[in-house]
C-alpha positions in Angstrom: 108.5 12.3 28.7 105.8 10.0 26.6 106.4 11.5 22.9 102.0 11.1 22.4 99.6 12.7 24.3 97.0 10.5 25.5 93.4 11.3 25.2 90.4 9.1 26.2 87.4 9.2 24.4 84.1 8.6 26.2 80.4 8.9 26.2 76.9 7.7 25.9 76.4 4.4 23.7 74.8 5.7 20.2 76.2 9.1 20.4 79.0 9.3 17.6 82.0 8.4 19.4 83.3 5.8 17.1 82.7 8.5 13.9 84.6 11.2 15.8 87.7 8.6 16.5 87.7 7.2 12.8 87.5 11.0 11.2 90.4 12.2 13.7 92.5 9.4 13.6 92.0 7.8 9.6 91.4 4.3 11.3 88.2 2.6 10.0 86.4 1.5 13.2 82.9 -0.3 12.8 80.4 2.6 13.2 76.5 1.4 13.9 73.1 3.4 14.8 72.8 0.7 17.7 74.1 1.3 21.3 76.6 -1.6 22.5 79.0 -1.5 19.3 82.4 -0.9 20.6 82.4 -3.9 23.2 86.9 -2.7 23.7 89.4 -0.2 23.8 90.3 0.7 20.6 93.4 3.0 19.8 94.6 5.5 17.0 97.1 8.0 16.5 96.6 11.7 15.0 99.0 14.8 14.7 97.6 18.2 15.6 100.3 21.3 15.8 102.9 19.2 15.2 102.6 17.3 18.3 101.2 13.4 18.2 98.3 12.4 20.0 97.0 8.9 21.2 92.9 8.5 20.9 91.6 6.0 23.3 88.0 5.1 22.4 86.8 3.6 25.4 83.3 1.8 25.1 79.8 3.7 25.8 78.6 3.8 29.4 75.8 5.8 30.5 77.7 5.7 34.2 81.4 5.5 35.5 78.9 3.3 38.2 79.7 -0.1 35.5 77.2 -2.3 35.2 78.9 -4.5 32.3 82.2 -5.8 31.1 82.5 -3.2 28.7 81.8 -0.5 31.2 84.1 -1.6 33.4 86.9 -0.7 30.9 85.4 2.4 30.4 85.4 3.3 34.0 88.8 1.8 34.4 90.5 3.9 31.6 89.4 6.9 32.5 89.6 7.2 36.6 92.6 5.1 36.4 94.3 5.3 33.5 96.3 8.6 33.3 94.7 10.0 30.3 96.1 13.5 29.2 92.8 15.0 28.6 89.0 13.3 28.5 86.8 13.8 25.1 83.2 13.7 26.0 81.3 13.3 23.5 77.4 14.2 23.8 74.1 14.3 22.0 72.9 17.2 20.7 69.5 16.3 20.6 69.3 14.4 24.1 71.9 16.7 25.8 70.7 16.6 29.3 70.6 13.0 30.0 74.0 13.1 28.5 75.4 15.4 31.3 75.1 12.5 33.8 78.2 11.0 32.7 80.0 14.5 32.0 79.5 15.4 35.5 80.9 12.0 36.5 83.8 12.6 34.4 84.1 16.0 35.5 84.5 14.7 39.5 87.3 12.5 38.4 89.3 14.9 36.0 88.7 19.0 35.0 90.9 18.4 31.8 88.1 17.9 29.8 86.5 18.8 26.4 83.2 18.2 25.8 81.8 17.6 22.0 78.2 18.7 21.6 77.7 15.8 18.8 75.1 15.2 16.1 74.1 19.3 15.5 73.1 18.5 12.2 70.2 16.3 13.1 69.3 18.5 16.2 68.9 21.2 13.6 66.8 19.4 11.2 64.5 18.5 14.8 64.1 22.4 15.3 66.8 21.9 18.3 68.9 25.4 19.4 72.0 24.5 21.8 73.9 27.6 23.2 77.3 26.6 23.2 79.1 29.2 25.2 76.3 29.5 28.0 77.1 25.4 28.4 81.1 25.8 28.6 80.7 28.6 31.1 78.3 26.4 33.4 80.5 23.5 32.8 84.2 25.4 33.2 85.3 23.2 30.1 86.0 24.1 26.5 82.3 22.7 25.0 82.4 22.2 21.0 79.6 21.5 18.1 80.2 18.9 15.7 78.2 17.2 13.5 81.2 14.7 12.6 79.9 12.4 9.7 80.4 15.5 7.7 83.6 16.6 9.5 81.6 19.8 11.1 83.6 21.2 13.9 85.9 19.2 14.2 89.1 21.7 13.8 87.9 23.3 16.7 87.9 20.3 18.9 91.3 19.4 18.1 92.0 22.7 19.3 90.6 22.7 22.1 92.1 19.4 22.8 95.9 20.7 22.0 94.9 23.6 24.9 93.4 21.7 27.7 96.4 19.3 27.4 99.4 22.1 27.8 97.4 24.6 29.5 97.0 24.3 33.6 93.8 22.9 34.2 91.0 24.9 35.8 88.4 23.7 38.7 85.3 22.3 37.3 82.5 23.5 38.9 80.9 20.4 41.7 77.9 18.9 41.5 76.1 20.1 44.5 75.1 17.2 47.0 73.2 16.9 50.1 74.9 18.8 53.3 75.1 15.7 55.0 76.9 13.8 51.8 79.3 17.2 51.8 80.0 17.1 55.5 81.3 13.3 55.0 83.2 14.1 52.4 85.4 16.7 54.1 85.6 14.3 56.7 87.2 11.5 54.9 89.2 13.8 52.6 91.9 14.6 54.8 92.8 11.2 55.3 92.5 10.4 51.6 94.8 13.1 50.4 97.8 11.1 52.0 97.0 7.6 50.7 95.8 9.3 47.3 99.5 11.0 46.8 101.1 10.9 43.5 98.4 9.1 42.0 95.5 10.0 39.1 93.1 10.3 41.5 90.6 12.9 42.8 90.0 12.8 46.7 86.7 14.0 46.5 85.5 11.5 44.3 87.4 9.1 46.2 85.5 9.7 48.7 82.2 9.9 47.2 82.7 6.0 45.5 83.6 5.2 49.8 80.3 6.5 50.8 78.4 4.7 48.2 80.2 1.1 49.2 80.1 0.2 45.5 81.7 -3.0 44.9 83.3 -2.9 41.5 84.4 0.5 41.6 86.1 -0.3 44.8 88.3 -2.8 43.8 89.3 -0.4 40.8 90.1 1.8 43.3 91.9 -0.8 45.9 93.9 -2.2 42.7 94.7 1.5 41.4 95.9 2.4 45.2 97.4 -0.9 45.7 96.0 -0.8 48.6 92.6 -1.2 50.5 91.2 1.9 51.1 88.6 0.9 53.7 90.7 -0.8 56.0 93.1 1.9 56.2 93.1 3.2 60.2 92.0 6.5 59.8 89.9 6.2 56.7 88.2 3.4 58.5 87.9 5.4 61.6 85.9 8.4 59.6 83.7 6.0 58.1 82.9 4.3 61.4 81.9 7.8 62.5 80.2 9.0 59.5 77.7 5.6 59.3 77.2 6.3 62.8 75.6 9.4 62.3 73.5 8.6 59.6 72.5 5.7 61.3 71.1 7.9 64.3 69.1 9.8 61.3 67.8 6.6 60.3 70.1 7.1 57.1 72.4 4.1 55.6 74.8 4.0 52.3 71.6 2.9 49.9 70.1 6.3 50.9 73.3 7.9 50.5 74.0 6.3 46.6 70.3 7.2 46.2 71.2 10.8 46.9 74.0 11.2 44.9 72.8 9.7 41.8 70.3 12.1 42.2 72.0 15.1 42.6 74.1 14.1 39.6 70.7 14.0 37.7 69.4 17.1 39.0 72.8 19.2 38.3 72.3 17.7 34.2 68.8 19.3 34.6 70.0 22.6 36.4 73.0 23.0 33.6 70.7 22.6 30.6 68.3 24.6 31.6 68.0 27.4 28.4 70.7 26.0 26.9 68.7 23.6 25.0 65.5 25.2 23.0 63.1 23.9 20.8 61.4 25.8 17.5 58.9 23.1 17.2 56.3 21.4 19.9 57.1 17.7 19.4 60.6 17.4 17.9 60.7 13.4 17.8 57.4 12.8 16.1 58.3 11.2 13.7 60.4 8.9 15.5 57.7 8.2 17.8 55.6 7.3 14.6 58.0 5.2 13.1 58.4 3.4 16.7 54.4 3.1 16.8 55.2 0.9 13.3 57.9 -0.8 14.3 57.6 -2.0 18.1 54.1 -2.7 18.0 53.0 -6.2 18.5 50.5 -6.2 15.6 52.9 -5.1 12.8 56.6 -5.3 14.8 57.0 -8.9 14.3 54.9 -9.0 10.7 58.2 -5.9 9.4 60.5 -7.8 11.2 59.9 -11.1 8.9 59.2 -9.2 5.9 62.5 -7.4 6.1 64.4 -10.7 6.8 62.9 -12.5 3.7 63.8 -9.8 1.5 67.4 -9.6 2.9 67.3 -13.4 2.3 65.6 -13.0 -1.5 68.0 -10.6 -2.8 71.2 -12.4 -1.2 70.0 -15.8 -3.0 68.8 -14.0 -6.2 72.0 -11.4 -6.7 74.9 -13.8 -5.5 74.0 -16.5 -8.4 75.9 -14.9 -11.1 78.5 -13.4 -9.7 79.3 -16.5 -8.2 79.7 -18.6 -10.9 81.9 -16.0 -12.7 84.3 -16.2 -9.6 84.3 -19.8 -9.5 85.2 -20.2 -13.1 87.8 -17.6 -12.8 89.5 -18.8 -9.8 89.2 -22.7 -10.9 90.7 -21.8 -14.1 93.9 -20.1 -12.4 94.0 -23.9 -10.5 95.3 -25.3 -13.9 98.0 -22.1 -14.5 99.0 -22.4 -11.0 100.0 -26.4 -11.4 101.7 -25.7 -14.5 103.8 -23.1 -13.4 104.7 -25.1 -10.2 105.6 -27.6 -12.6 107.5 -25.1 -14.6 109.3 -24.8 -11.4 110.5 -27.9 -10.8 108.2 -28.4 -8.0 107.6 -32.2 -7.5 104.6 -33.4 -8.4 103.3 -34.5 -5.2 103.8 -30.7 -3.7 101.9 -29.7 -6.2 98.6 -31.9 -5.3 98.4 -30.7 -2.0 99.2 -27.0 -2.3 97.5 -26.3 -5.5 94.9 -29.4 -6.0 94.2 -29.4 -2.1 94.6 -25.9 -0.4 94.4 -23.4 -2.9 91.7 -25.2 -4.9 89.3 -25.7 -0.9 90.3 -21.2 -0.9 89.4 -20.6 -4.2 85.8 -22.4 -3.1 85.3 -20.8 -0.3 86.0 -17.1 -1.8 83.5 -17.9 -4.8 80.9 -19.6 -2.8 81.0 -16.9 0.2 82.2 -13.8 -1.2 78.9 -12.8 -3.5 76.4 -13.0 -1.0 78.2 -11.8 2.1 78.9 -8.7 -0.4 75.1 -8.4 -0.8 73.9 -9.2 2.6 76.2 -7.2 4.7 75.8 -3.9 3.7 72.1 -4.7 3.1 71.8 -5.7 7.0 74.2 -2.4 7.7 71.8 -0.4 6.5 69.0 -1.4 9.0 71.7 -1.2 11.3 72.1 2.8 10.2 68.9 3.2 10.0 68.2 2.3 14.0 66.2 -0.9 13.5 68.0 -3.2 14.9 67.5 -2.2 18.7 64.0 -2.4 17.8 64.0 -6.1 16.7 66.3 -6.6 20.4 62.5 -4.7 21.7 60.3 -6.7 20.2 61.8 -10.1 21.2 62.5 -8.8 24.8 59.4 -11.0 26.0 60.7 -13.6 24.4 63.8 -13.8 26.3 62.4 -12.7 29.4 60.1 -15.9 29.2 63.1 -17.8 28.8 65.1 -16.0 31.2 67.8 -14.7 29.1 68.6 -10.6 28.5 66.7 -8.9 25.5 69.9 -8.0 24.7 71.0 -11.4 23.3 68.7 -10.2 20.2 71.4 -7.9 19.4 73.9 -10.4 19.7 71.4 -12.9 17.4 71.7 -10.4 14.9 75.3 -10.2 15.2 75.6 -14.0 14.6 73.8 -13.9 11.2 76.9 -12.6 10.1 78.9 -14.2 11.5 79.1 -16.3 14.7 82.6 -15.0 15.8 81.2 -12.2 15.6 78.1 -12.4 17.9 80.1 -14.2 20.4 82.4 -11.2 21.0 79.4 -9.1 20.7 78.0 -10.9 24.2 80.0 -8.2 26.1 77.1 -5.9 26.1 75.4 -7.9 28.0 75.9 -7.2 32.0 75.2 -10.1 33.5 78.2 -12.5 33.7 75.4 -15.5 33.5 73.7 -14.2 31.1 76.5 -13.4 28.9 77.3 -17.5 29.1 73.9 -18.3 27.9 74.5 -16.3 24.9 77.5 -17.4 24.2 76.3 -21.1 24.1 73.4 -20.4 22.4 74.9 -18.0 19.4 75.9 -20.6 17.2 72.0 -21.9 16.7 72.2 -18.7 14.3 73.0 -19.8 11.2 76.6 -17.9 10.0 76.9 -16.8 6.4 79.2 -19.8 5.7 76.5 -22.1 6.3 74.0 -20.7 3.8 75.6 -22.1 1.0 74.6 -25.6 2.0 71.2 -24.3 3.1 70.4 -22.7 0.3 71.3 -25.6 -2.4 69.2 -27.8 -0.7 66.1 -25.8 -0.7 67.3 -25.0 -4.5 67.6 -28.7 -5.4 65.0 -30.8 -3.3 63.0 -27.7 -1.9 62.4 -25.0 -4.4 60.8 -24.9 -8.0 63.3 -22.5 -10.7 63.1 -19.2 -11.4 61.8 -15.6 -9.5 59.5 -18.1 -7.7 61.8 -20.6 -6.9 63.7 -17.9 -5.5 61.1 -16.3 -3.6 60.5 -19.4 -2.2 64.0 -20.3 -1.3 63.9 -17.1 0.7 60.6 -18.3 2.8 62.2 -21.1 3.5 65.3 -19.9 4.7 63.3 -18.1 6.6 61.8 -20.7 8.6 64.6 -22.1 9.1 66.0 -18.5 10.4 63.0 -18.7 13.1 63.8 -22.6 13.7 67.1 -21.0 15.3 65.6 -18.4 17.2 62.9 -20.8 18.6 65.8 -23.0 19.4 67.8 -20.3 20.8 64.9 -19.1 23.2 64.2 -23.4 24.5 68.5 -23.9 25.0 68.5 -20.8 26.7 65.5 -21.8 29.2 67.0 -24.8 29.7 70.4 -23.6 30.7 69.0 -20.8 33.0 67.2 -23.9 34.5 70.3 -26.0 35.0 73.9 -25.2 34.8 73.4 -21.4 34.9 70.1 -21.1 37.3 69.4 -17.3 37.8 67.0 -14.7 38.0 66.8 -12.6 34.8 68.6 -9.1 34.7 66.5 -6.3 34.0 66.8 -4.6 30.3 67.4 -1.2 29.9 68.1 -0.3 25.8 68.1 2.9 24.4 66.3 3.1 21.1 68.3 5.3 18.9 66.9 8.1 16.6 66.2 6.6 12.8 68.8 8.1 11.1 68.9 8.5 7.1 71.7 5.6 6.1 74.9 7.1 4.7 74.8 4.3 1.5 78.4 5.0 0.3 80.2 4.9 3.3 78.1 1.5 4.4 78.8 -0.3 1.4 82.7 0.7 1.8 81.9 -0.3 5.8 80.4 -3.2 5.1 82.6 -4.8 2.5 85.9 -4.0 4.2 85.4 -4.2 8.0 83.0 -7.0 7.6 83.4 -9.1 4.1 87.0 -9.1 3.8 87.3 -9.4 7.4 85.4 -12.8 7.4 86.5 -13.9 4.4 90.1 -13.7 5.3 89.4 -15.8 8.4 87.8 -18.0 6.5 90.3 -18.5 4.2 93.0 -18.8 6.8 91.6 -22.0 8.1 90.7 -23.0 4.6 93.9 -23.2 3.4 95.1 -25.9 5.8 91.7 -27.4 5.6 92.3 -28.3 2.0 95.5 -30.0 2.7 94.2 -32.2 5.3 91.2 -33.1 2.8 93.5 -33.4 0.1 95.3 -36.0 2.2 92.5 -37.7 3.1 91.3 -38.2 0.2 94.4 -39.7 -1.7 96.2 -41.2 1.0 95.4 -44.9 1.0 95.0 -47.2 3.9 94.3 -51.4 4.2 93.1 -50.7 -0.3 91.0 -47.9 0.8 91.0 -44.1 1.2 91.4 -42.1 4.6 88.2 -40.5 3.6 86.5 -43.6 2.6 87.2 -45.4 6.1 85.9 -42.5 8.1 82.6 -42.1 5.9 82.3 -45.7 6.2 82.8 -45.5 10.0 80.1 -42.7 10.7 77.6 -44.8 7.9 75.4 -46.2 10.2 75.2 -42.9 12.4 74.6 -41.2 9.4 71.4 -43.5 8.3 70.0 -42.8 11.8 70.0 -39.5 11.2 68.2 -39.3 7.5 71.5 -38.8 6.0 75.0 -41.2 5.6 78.4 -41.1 6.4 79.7 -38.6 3.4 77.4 -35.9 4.6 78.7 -36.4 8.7 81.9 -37.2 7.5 82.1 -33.5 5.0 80.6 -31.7 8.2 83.2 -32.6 10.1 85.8 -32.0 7.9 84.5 -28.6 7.2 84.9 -27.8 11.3 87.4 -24.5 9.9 85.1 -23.6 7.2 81.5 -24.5 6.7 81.3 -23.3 2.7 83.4 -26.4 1.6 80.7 -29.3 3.3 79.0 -29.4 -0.4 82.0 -29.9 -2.3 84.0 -32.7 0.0 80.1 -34.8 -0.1 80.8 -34.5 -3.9 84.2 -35.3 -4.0 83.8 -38.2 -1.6 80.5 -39.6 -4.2 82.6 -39.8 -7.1 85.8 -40.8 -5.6 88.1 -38.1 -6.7 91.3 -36.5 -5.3 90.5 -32.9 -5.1 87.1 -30.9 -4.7 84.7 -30.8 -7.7 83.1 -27.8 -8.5 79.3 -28.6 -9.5 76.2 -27.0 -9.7 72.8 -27.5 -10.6 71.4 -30.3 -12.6 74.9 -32.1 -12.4 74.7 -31.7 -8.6 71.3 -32.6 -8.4 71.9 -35.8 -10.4 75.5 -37.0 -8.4 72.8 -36.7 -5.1 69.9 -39.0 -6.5 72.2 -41.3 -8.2 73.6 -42.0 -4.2 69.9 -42.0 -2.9 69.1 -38.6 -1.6 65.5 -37.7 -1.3 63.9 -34.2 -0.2 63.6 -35.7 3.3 67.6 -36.6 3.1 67.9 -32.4 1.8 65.8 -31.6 4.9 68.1 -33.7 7.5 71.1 -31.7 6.0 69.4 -28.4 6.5 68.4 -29.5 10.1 72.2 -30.6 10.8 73.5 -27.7 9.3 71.5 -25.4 11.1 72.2 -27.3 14.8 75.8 -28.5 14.4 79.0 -27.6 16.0 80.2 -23.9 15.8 83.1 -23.5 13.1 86.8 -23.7 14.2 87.1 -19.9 14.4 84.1 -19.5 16.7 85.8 -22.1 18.9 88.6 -20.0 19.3 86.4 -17.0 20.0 84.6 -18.7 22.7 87.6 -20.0 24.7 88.9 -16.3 24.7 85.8 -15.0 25.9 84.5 -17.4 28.7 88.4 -18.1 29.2 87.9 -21.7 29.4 88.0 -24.6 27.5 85.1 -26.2 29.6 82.5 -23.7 28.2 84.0 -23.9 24.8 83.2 -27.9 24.9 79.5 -27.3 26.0 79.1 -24.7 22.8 80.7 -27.5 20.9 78.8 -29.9 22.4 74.7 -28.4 22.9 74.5 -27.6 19.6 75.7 -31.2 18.3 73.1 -32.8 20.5 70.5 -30.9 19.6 70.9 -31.6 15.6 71.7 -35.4 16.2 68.3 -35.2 18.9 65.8 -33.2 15.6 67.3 -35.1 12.8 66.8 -38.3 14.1 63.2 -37.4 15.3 62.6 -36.1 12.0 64.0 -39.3 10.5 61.6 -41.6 12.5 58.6 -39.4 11.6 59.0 -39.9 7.9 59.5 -43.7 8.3 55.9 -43.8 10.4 54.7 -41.7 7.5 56.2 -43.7 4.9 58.1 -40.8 3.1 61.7 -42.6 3.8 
């Protein structure tokens, strides 16, 4: 016997699913007010009674009908995956159109707790949700919880603990058509032999038969190891059941028609005074707050606003702390070598783990750890709050005109952060095609390890000093924010006009309710789940990064430097493009981590061993004296906006797409496309004379 109980946890995108698992199980899953954020399985482990329990937090699906990558695993887990006991979770304040999937759930498994979430803010909307007459409709144990303050949650473990020892009682059906019932006790007989010792409800079996749908079949066929239409006297009922309907001018479209609305109309028939309502217009304040936000007059004007001040209190706040981690960390460089030396660690050892890979780590954690602390929980917040769905709303248009998925907004946003990130976040999207567009395109949103290089350019060629500087700084990063997104929406237009021709999917997103952000619990979110969490990949790739720099920088070749022969190689690339071989030569050897590209240009100008830490007026002074102008700062910007995704990205890519063929057209697109606008932008300030 399996020493865990296994429960699955399901339910509606946006509904708390992710908050129940982390307060039952201690684990600190990534909680957001946006629908799409679990995109995979995740697992943890509780004890209730003494007795160990496995939670299963499959992703959010409206539908065991999937649609989507992520839904798929959804619906695989829980019809085929031999789950103790199902956890519904539901939304107090939109309960009925939550009972769709319930019922669903309910037709493929009567061990089953459902978990009336969120009863805190249906209280504070005026909402009244009777408990018990919704567990006696349903035949399951039906709990209240408001779980980001832990209410009810005791209960539902108990409830849990019983449905899993106690014999499981029949659920009541959803009540379908005569015709749909009268097939399904046809083709039940013949099902209950082939469905024999496995997880697997004959009447819903039968159901998924009379709909023909695809997916859901092969889950079946795969599950069954077998292929349930093709079996003789399956086959046979089917024949005769089509043949009916077909005589009532009736086919399986009408039939999948009628089900999906008799699941709907059951939802309506259950909730029906369980729900009630002290006030008239429960959700007016939402509705005013959408009015604001989604409109085309003032959505896009917020949406800009709200980016530049992200971007004005990342540059302004990070400043200090910055330079007290660099200082800090560079001054450990010097106790580090001595101590080596201490050691009797030869010399040479020393250079490259000390001068070369701890000293490119100790950069990349003082350049990259200040602002991400600032801008991630800052851009959690509007993530709590609910308004990023509606930036993925506004720019649906634009995407549609393009003929991409609104969704890919959400997955933009995701790539602010980081582009790893936003790739893996492309599973909400359900089209496989359009998944690939935004895969290739994500990178054309600049990470947070490229803003370091962004934003000392605008500083030292761009941007006068002081609060207006910075305020400035922040328009123009920006612009350069929207240059992505306008390059994002012409790449995708292209590829859905070549190599990934299709017609666009339609877009169905759920706008959350605004909900007030819990600011302690983001800033711990946002700090460990997403700082340290790309800081430590970072890190890992620095580390070897510096050693490889190190060497090529002090290993000498024909009276000449590694370095110096490849920067001399890419020179007259570099020229074409407004810039010179250091600067393509320190983006290329920043491929695992794009924070160290200002430090190896300055290491290669002065011809030292080892990165130099600089900043300022000294930096400013090492780029004129090797003839950088503003238009050489705005070619670097331009590159470093529309270059090759980092080495981590890479990685991410081949896992998702599964191939290394896509992963060298998101290597290569965006490389064309920077070496196409900086050289453009090169020629034009020639005809102007400004070069």
């Amino acid at each position: 016997m399996r020493a865990e109980r296994v429960i699955a946890l399901a339910g509606n995108p946006n509904v708390g699913k992710s908050t129940i698992f982390n307060a039952l199980t201690g684990l600190r899953q990534h909680t957001g007010n946006w629908p799409g954020k679990t995109v995979a399985n995740a697992r943890g482990s509780f004890t209730h009674q003494g007795r160990d329990y496995q939670l299963v937090d499959v992703p959010g699906c409206y539908s065991l009908l999937a649609h989507s990558a992520e839904e798929e695993v959804a619906r695989d887990f829980l019809c085929f995956g031999g789950a103790d006991a199902v956890l519904v979770v539901c939304d107090a304040t939109c309960l009925e159109r939550n009972l769709n999937l319930t019922l669903q759930i309910l037709e493929v498994t009567n061990r089953v707790v459902v978990a009336v979430n969120l009863m805190d803010e249906a209280r504070r909307k005026g909402l009244e949700v009777d408990l018990p007459l919704l567990s006696e409709r349903l035949g399951v144990p039906v709990i209240g919880t408001a779980a980001r303050g832990g209410e009810g949650l005791d209960q539902l473990l108990d409830a849990l603990a019983d449905v899993c020892d106690r014999p499981p009682r029949q659920a009541p059906a959803v009540d379908y058509p005569a015709y749909i019932e009268e097939a399904v006790a046809r083709l039940e007989p013949s099902l209950e032999k082939l469905c024999q010792g496995k997880t697997l409800s004959t009447r819903w079996t039968a159901l998924r038969l009379l709909e023909g749908e695809g997916t859901i079949l092969r889950g079946v066929n795969a599950h069954l190891a077998l292929d349930l239409s093709r079996q003789p006297e399956v086959e046979a009922a089917l024949d005769k059941i089509f043949r009916a309907w077909a005589v009532r001018g009736m086919g399986r479209d009408a039939a999948g028609q009628a089900i999906a609305t008799a699941v709907v109309r059951q939802g309506e028939t259950l909730c029906r005074d369980v729900v009630r309502s002290r006030r008239a217009r429960p959700d007016r304040l939402d509705r005013r707050l959408d009015r604001l936000f989604t409109s085309r007059w003032t959505g896009f004007p917020i949406m800009l606003l709200m980016l530049l001040g992200i971007f004005w209190l990342t540059i302004v706040g990070a400043n200090y702390p910055s330079a007290v981690l660099s200082a800090w960390l560079f001054a450990l460089e010097d106790g580090l070598a001595n101590a080596f030396t201490a050691l009797g660690i030869p010399g040479l050892v020393t250079d490259v783990l000390i001068h070369g890979g701890y000293k490119v780590m100790a950069w990349v954690v003082a350049v990259m750890l200040p602002p991400m602390a600032i801008f991630f929980p800052l851009f959690t917040l509007l993530e709590d709050f609910g308004y990023l769905p509606r930036v993925a709303f506004n720019l649906d248009r634009c995407f549609q005109a393009s003929r991409a998925c609104g969704k890919q907004a959400l997955t933009m946003c995701m790539g602010i952060g980081c582009n790893a990130a936003g790739v893996t976040g492309c599973r909400i999207i359900d089209s496989a095609r359009e998944r690939l567009i935004a895969i290739l395109t994500n990178t054309f949103m600049p990470c947070n390890g490229r803003y370091p290089t962004m934003i000392s350019m605008i500083a030292l060629f761009l941007a006068a000093g002081g609060a207006v500087g910075s305020f400035a700084g922040a328009l123009m990063l920006v612009g350069v924010i929207l240059l992505g997104v306008g390059m994002t929406l012409l790449v995708s237009r292209l590829l859905s006009a070549t190599v990934l021709r299709g017609v666009p999917s339609s877009f169905t997103l759920e706008l959350p309710p605004y909900r007030r952000p819990q600011v302690g619990k983001v800033i711990v979110r946002s700090v460990v789940d997403r700082t340290l969490r790309v800081l430590g990949r970072a890190v890992m790739t620095a580390a070897p990064a510096g050693v490889l720099i190190w060497i090529c920088a002090n290993v000498t070749v024909g009276g000449a430097t590694v370095l110096a022969h490849i920067t001399g190689f890419l020179e007259p690339l570099g020229r074409a493009l407004g810039m010179d071989g250091v600067i393509l030569t320190a983006f290329l050897l920043g491929l695992p981590a794009n924070e160290i590209v200002v430090p190896i240009m300055v290491m290669a100008y002065l011809a030292q061993g080892s990165l130099v830490a600089m900043e300022g007026s000294a930096l400013l002074a090492v780029f004129s004296a090797n003839g950088w102008t503003w238009t050489t700062a705005v070619s670097v910007i331009l590159f470093s906006l529309l270059h090759w995704p980092c080495a981590t990205t890479c990685l991410t890519i081949r896992k998702e797409t599964g191939s290394w063929r896509w992963t060298a057209l998101a290597v290569a697109i965006p490389t064309v496309c920077g070496v196409v606008v900086c050289a453009l932008f090169h020629l034009l300030c020639l005809a102007l004379g400004w070069a």
